[in-house]
N, C-alpha and C positions, 0 to 999 in steps of 0.2 A: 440451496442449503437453507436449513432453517436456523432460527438465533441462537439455538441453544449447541447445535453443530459448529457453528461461525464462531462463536467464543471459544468451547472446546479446539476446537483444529489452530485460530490464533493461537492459541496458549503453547499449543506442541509448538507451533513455526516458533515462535516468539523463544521457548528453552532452546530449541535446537540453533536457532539463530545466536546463541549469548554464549554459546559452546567456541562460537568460532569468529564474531564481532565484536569488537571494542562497545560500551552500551551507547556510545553516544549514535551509532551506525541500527538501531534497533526501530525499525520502524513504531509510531506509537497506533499508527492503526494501518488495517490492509484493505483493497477495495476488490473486489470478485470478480474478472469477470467473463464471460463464455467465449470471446475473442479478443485479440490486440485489434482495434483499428486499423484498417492499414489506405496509403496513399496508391493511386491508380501503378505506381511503380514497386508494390510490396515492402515500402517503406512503414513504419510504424508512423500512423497520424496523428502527432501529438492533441492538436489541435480538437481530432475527435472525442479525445478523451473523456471520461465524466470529470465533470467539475468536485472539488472538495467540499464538502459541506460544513468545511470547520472554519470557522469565520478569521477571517487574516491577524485577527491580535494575536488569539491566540496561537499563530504560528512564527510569536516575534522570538523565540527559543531556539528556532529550527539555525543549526548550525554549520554557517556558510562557508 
């Protein structure tokens, strides 16, 4: 997808997401991607995951 698609398609998930989740449940951003990871037992590999690129202060908000 390109960035002008990625922003347009967040914005739909994001209205349709606020139809039906309290805002604090509203993700502030989404990450893409063409597979879930998975463990030699078809488990999701968390561990494989891409890393956040949002530096950990700013995730002192996120609500536990």
């Amino acid at each position: 997808m390109n960035l002008k698609l990625d922003r347009d398609f967040d914005d739909v998930l994001r209205r349709d997401l606020r139809e039906s989740l309290p805002h604090y449940m509203i993700p502030s951003r989404f990450a893409y991607l063409s597979a879930m990871p998975q463990t030699y037992n078809g488990k999701v590999d968390y561990n494989a995951l891409p890393k956040s690129d949002v530096p950990k202060k700013s995730r002192s908000n996120v609500v536990k």
